[in-house]
C-alpha positions in Angstrom: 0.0 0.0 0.0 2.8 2.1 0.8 4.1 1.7 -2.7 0.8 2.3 -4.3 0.9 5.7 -2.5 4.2 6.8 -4.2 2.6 5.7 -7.2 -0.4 8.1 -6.6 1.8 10.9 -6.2 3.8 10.4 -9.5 0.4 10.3 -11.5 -0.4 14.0 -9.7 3.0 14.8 -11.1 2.1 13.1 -14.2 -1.1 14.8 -14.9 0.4 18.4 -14.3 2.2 17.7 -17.5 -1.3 18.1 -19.5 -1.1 21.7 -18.7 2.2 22.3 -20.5 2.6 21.8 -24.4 2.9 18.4 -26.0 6.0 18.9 -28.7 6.7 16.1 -31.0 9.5 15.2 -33.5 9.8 12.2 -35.7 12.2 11.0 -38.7 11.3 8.5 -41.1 12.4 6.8 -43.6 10.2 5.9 -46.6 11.3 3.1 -49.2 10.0 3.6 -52.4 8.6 0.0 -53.9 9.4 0.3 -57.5 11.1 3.8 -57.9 14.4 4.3 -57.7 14.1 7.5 -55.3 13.8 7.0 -51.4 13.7 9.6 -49.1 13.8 10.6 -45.5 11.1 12.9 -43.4 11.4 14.7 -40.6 8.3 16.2 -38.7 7.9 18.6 -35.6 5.1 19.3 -34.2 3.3 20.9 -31.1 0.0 20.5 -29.2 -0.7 23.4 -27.1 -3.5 23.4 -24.8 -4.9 26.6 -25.4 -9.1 26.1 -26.3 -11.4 26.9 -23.9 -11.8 22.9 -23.1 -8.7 22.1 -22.6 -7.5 23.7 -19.6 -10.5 22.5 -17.5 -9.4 19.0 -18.5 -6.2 19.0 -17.6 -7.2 20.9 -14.2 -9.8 18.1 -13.5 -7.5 15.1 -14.6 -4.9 16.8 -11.4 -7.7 17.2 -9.5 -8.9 13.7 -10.1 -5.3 12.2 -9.6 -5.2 14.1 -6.3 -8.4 12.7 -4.9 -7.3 9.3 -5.6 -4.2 10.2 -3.7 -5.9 10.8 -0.8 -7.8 7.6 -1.0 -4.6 5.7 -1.3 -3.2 7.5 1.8 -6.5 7.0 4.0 -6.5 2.9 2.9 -2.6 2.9 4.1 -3.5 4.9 7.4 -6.4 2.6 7.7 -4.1 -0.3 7.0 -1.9 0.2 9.8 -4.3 1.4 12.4 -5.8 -2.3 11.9 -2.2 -4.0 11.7 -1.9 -1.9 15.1 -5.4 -3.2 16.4 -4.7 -6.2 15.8 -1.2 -6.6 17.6 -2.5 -5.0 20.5 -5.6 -7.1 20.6 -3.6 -10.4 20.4 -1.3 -8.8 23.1 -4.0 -8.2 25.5 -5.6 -11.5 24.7 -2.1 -13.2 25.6 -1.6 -11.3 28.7 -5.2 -12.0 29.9 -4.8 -15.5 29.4 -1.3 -15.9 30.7 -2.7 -14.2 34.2 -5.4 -16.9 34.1 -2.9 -19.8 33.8 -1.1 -18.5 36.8 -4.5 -17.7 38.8 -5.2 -21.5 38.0 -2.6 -22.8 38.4 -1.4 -21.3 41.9 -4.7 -20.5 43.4 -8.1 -22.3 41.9 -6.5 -25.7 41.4 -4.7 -26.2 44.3 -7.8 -25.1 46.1 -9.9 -27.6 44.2 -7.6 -29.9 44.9 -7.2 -29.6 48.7 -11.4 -29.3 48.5 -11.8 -32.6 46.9 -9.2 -34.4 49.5 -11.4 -33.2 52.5 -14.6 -34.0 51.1 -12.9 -37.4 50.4 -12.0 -37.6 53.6 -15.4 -36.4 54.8 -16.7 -39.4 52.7 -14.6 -42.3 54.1 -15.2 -41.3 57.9 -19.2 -40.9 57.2 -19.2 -37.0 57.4 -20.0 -35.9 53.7 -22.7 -37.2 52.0 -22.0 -39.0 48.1 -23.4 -36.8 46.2 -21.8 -33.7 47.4 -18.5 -35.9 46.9 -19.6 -36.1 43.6 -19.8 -32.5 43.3 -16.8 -31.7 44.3 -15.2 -33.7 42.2 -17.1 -32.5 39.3 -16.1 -28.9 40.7 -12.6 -30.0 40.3 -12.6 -31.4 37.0 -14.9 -27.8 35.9 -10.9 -26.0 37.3 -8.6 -28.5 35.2 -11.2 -27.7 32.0 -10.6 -23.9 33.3 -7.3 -24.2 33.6 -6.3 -26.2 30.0 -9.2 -23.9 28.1 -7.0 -20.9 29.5 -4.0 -22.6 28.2 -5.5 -22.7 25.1 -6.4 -19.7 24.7 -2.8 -18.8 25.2 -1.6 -20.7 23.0 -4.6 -18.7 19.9 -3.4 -15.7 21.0 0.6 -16.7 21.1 -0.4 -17.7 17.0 -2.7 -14.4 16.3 0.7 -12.3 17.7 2.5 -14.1 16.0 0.8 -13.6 13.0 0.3 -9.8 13.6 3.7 -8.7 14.5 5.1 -11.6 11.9 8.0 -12.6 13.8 8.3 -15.9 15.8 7.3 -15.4 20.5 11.1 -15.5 21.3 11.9 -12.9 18.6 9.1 -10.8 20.0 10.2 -11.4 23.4 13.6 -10.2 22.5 12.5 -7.3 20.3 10.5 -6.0 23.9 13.7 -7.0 26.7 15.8 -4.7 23.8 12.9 -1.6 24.1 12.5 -1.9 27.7 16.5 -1.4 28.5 16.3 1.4 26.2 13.5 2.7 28.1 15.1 2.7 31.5 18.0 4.7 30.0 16.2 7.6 29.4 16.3 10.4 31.4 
């Protein structure tokens, strides 16, 4: 898009050549079938835009050239307002699903996991009741689904970054470590 831009800009300064003369020049040569005289031409001519017509259609044709130029510009401003949309969506969607991994993982599962050993417990001495056993249990398997869906979800949004930025996590990771230090150097 960024080429097709330039390319905008050299038809403006294209068309602001219809306001100036068109001069040509040619030489030819002519070959004479069956004569025993050939020659050689040469013609000049010029093309000046001076009718009343002409001028308003050379000033439309830049004025036409420079709306499309605009156009071109707005799509590549518009192109990388999405390319930047979408790199910080996938980077909020990774960070959201990293912090869920580690709220599962260090809080919710052990949790469910210590809950399910009491009511177990509970169970074998006659305190807790089967079914709510069973629902604990089923409690615990609902964290490990939250817990692998979250990883999953990590894992779309690792790809959709990926994708965005078009270089690989590690690279990424790197690219960041390398801003940051430059960042804390600043006055």
């Amino acid at each position: 898009m960024r080429f097709e831009v330039e390319m905008k800009k050299a038809d403006i300064r294209a068309a602001k050549w219809e306001y100036a003369p068109d001069f040509t020049a040619r030489l030819m040569y002519k070959d004479m079938v069956m004569t025993p005289r050939d020659y050689w031409s040469f013609m000049v001519g010029a093309s000046l835009p001076l009718t009343s017509w002409a001028y308003p259609k050379a000033a439309a044709r830049v004025e036409e050239m420079k709306a499309s130029g605009r156009k071109s510009e707005a799509s590549y401003v518009q192109m990388i307002n999405m390319v930047l949309l979408d790199v910080v969506d996938a980077w909020l969607s990774l960070k959201t699903n990293h912090d869920l991994i580690e709220l599962n993982r260090k809080n919710v599962l052990p949790q469910a996991e210590l809950t399910l050993a009491s009511a177990l417990a509970g169970y074998k001495t006659g305190k807790v009741m089967f079914v709510m056993l069973i629902d604990v249990y089923r409690m615990t398997l609902m964290a490990r689904l939250d817990y692998y869906m979250a990883v999953m979800n990590y894992a779309t949004s690792q790809a959709q970054l990926e994708q965005a930025v078009g270089l690989s996590t590690a690279e990424i990771e790197e690219k960041v470590r390398s801003f940051d230090s430059k960042w804390e150097k600043l006055p």
